[in-house]
C-alpha positions in Angstrom: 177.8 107.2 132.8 175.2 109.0 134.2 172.1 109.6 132.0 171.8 112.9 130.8 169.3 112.8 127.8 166.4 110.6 127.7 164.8 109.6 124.6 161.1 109.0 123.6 160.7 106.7 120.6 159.0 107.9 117.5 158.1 107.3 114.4 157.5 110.1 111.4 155.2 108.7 109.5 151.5 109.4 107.4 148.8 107.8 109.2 144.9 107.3 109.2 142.2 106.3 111.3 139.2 105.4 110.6 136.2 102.7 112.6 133.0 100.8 111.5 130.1 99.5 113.7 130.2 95.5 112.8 128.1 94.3 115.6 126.1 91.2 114.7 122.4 91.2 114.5 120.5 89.8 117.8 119.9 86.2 117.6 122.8 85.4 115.9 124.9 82.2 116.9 126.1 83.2 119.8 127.4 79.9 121.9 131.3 80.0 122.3 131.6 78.3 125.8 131.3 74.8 126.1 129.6 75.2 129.5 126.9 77.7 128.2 123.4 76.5 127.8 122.2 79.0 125.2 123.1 79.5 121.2 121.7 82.4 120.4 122.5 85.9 121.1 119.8 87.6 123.4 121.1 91.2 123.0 123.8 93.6 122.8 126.2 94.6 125.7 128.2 97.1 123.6 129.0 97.2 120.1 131.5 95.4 118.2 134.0 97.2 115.9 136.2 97.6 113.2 139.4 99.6 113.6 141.4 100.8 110.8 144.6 102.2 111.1 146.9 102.8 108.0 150.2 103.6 108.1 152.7 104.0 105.5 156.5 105.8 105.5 156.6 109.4 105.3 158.6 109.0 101.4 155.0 106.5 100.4 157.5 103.1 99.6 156.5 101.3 102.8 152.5 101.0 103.5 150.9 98.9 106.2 147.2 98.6 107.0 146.3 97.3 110.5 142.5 96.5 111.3 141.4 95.6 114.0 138.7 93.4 115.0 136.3 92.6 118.1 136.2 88.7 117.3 137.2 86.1 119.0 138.3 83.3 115.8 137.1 84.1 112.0 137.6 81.1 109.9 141.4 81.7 108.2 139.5 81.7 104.3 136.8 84.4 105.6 139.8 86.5 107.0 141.6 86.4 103.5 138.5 87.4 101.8 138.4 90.3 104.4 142.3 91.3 103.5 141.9 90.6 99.7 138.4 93.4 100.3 140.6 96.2 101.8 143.7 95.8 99.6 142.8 94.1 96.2 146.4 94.4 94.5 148.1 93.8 98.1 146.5 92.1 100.5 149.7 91.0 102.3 150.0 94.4 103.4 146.5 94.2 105.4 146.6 92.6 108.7 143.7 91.6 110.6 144.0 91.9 114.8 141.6 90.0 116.4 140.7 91.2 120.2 139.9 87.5 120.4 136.9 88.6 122.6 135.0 85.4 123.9 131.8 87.6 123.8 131.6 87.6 120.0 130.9 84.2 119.9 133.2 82.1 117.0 131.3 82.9 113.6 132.1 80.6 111.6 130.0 79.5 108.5 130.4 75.4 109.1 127.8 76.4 112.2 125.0 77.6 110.0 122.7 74.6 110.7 123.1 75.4 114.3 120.3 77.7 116.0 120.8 81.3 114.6 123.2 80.0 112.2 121.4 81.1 109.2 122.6 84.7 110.0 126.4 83.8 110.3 126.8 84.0 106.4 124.9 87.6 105.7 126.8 88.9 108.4 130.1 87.7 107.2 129.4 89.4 103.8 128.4 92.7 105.2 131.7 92.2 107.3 133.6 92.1 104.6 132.8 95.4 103.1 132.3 97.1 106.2 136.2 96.3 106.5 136.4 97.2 102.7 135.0 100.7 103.5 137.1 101.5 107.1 140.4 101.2 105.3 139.5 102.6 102.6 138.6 105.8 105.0 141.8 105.3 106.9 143.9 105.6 103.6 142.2 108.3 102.6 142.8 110.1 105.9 146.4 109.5 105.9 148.2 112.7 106.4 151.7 113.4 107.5 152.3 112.6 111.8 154.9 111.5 114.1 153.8 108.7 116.1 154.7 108.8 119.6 155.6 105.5 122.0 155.3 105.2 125.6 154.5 102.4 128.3 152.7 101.8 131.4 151.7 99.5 133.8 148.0 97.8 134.6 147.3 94.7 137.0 144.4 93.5 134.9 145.8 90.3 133.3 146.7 87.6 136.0 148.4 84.2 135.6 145.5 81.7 134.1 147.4 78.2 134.3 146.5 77.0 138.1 147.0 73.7 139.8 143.5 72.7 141.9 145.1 70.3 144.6 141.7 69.2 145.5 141.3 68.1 142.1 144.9 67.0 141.2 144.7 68.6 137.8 145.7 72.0 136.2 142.6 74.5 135.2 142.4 77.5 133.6 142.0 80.1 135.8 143.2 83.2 138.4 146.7 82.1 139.5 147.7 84.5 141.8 151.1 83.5 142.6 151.7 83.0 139.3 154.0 85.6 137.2 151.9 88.1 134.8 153.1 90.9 131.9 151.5 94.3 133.0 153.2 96.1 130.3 150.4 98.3 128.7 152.5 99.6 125.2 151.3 103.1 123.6 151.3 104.9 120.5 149.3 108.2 120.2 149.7 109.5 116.1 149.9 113.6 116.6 149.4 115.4 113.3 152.0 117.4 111.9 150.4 120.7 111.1 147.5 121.0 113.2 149.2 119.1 116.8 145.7 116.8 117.3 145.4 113.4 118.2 144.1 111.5 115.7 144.1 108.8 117.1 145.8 105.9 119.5 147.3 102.3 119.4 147.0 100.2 122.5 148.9 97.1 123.2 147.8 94.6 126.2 148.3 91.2 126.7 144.8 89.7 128.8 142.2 87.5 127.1 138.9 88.9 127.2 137.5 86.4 129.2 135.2 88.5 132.0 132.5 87.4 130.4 131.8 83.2 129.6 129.4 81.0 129.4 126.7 82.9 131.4 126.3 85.5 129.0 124.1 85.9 126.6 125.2 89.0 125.3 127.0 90.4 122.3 129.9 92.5 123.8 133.5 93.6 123.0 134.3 92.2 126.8 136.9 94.4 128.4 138.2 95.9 125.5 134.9 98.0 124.9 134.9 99.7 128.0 138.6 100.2 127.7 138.5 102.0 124.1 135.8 104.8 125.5 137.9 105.7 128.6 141.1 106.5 126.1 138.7 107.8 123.4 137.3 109.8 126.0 140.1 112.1 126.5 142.0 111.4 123.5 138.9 112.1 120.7 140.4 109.7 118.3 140.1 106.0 117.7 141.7 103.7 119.7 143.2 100.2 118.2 143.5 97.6 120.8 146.1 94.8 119.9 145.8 91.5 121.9 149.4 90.6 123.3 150.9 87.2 123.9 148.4 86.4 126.4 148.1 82.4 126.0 148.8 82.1 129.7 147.0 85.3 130.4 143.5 86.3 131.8 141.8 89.2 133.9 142.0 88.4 137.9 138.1 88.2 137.6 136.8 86.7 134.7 134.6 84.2 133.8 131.1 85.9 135.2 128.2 86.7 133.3 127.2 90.3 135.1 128.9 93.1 132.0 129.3 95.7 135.0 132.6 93.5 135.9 133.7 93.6 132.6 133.1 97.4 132.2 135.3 97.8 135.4 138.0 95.8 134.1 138.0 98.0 130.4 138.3 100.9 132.7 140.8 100.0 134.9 143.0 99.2 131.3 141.9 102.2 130.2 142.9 104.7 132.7 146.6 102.8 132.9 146.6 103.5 129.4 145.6 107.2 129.5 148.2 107.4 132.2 151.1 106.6 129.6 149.8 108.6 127.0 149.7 111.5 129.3 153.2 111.5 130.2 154.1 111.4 126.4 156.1 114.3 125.0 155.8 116.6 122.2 156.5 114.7 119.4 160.0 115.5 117.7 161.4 116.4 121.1 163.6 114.4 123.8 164.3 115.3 127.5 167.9 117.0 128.3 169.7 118.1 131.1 170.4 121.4 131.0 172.4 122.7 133.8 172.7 123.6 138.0 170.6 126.6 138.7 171.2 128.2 141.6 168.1 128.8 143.8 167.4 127.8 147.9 168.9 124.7 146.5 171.9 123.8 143.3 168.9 122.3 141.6 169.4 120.3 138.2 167.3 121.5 135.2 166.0 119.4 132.3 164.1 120.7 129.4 162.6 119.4 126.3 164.8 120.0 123.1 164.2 119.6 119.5 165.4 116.3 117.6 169.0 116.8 115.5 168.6 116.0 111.5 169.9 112.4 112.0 167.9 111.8 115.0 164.5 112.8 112.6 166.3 110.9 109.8 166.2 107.7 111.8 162.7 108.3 113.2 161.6 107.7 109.2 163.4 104.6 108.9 160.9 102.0 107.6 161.2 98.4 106.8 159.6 95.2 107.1 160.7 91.5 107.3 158.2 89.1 106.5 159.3 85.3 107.3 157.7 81.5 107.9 159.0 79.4 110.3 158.3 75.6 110.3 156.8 74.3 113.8 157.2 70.4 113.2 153.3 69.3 114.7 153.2 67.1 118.0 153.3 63.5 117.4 150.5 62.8 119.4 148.3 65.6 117.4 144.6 63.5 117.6 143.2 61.9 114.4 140.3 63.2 112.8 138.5 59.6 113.3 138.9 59.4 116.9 137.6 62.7 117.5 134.5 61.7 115.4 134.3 58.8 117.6 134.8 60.8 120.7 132.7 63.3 119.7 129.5 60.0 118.6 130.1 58.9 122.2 129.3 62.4 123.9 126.2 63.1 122.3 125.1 59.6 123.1 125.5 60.2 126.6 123.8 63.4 126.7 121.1 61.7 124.8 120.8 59.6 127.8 121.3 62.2 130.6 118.1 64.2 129.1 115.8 60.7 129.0 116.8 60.5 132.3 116.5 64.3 133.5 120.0 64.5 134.4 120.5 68.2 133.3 124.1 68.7 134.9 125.0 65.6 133.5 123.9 66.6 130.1 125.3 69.8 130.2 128.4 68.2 131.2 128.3 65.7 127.8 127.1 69.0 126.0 130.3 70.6 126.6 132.6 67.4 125.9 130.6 67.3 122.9 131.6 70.6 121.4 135.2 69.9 122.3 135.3 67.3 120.6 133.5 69.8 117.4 135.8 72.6 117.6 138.9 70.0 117.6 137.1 68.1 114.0 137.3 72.1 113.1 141.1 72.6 113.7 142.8 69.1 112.4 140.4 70.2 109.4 142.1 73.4 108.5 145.8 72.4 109.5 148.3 72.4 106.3 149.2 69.0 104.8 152.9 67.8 106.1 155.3 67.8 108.9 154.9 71.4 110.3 152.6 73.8 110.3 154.2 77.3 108.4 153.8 80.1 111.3 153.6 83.3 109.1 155.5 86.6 111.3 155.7 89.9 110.3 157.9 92.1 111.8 157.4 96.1 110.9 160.0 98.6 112.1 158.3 102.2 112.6 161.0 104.8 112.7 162.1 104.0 116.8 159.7 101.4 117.5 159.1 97.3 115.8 155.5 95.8 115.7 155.6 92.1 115.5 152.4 90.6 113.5 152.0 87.3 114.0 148.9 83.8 114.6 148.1 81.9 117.0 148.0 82.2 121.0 152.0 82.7 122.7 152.6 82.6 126.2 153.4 85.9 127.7 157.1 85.0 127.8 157.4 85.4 124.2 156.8 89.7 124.2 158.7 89.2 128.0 161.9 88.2 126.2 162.1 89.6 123.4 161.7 93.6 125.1 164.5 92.2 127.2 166.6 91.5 124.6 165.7 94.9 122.7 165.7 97.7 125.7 164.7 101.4 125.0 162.7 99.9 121.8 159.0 99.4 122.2 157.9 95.9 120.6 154.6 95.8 119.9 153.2 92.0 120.0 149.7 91.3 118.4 148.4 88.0 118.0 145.4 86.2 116.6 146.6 88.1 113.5 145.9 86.7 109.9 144.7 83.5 111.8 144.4 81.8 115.2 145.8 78.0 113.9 148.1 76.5 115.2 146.4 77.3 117.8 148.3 78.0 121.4 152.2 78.2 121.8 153.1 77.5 125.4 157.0 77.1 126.2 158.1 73.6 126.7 158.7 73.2 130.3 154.1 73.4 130.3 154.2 70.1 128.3 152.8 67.4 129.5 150.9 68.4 132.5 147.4 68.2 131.2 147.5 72.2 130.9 144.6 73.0 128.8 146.7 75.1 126.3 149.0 72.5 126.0 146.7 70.0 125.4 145.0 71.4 122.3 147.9 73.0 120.9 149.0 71.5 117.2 152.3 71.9 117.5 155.4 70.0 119.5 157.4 71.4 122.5 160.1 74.1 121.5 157.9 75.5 118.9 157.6 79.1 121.2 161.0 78.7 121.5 162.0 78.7 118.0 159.7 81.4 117.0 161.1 83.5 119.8 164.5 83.1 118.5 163.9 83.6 115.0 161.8 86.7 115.7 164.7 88.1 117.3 167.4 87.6 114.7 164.9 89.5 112.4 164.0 92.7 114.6 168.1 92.8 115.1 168.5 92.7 111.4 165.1 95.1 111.1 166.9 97.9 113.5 170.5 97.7 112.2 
């Protein structure tokens, strides 16, 4: 049949915004490359922030709280103090989005005796209740909106798993023949009585990766630049949520020089202010109305108001919260052989420095902290045969958010829209935690793919997720 009304998901709800400066004092530990050759943070690109967004059901019975923040990791025990801060009595209902910015540096409190560690705790406390204080803002703001979906398209995030044939090995870089998500999912929240903006929710799968081991700055990476062009125009905050972007990066990336980065948060930016501009009014879909008669028979559509049952089910609210067991790989490293490992790297860069070898050095430097950040994972992985992903799937009147750890590959969000069409699905990761880590299909097994090859769990884990997430949003929107 031939399409005559077209809908625009939305969601009647009572919603707040609110943001907090949390950018961490200059000097700070600031080294979250292997390759980089500083550890302190020389300065401040742009500021780092907290975004709080809360959202509850228009009747009170369902209440969400979505914060998001410009890190890269936090520590999974530092993020629960952050969630137990904002929602005392329910912390479940608290979910903290990580941009996963690489410019943030990974703030974690077992670095403290490094150089500039001594100002990881403080800042982790002050943190905390800057958190504490942006929710507790948002709440308050929280007044009775429809939020409004939509989607474009941007070309920032490229294919990042690339096969060097000079090399014979897989790095982790630009692949341009490789397949990439552009889907750029938006929500802007339009209040009820007064018609503003109050704010936006942007969803994009690209690690913020422009900047690496070169700079030296604190900085928000991509997502910075990319929040002032929407907030720009829009006059409300913007929350950016990271997509299933384990496989994903921006075409250039990996640079030291912030203007490149800047360009890249613009270029996401104006993709993003495109879909918002083609939004609707909210409580409206698109109709045909009729031939009228002019030089031409030309076909008229207008904008007409929602029936009762059609705002009935843009209220619908619900949530499914559910663990699924990802057995670990059986070749997951032991904690004693990565000490060892990690004994016989510094050793050698002992060496390369008596001899004045500085690549060398550099080059043991970096195998070194490998070798560091993997004694950090095994040491935080639960006890037992599989480690319990936590999901959280949200339905918002006509549109699902899916809240869940870890790093996917872009075909997780890429299948399950297919499998849902006219719904937007909103994916954010490196929420609530980043273990286990990366989950790359199982066809990228085995090829020495760096994802792959520091991921916790065995091949099929994406897999499983993906199909257990689905049965849950089809239970969530019938």
């Amino acid at each position: 049949m031939t399409t005559t009304r077209v809908h625009t998901p939305q969601a009647r709800c009572k919603i707040g915004f609110a943001r907090a400066d949390v950018t961490p004092p200059v000097g700070i530990y600031h080294r979250m490359w292997g390759a980089a050759t500083h550890d302190r943070a020389t300065g401040v690109h742009k500021p780092l922030t907290a975004t709080a967004v809360h959202i509850e059901s228009p009747c009170g019975t369902h209440k969400q709280t979505l914060l998001g923040l410009d890190h890269c990791i936090i520590d999974a025990n530092e993020i629960d103090a952050i969630r137990s801060a904002c929602n005392p009595l329910y912390p479940d209902d608290v979910f903290v989005c990580l941009s996963h910015t690489h410019g943030s540096a990974w703030l974690s409190r077992s670095r403290a005796h490094l150089p500039g560690g001594d100002k990881i705790g403080p800042y982790l406390e002050m943190l905390k209740g800057a958190c504490a204080l942006a929710v507790k803002r948002a709440t308050a703001s929280a007044s009775p909106s429809t939020l409004v979906f939509g989607a474009g398209r941007c070309a920032l995030a490229a294919h990042r798993d690339f096969y060097d044939e000079v090399s014979n090995q897989f790095v982790c870089g630009f692949h341009a023949d490789g397949p990439a998500d552009d889907t750029v999912l938006v929500a802007k929240a339009v209040a009820d009585d007064t018609g503003e903006t109050l704010g936006t929710i942007l969803n994009y799968a690209c690690h913020p990766t422009t900047l690496a081991w070169q700079n030296t700055l604190i900085s928000p990476d991509y997502v910075g630049a990319t929040r002032e062009v929407v907030e720009g125009v829009t006059g409300g905050p913007c929350l950016f949520l990271q997509g299933a972007s384990g496989d994903l990066g921006p075409r250039e990336g990996y640079v030291g020089d912030t203007r490149v980065a800047d360009r890249n948060g613009r270029e996401l930016g104006f993709a993003a202010l495109a879909a918002l501009e083609a939004l609707p009014q909210p409580g409206t879909h698109f109709e045909y109305t009729g031939p009228v008669v002019s030089g031409a028979i030309l076909g008229s559509w207008a904008h007409r108001g929602l029936s009762d049952p059609e705002r009935a089910r843009c209220a619908q609210f619900c949530a499914r919260r559910f663990v699924v067991p990802l057995p670990y790989r059986l070749d997951l490293p032991k904690v004693d052989a990565t000490r060892n490992e990690l004994a016989k790297w510094e050793a050698e860069e002992k060496a390369a420095r008596a001899d004045g070898d500085a690549a060398r050095a550099s080059d043991c430097r970096a195998r070194a902290e490998q070798m560091t950040r993997q004694l950090a994972r095994l040491a935080v992985l639960p006890p037992g045969p599989a480690y319990p992903f936590r999901v959280a799937a949200l339905r918002w009147g006509g549109a699902v958010c899916v809240l869940c750890p870890g790093e996917l590959y872009q075909v997780f969000q890429r299948e399950l829209r297919a499998r849902f069409p006219g719904v937007p699905i909103v994916v954010s990761t490196v929420t609530n935690d980043w273990q286990p880590g990366y989950l790359p299909p199982a066809s990228s097994y085995g090829y020495g793919i760096y994802q792959e090859v520091i991921s916790a769990v065995a091949p099929g884990a994406l897999e499983t997720v993906l199909e257990v997430t689905a049965r849950e949003v089809k239970a969530l929107l019938n």
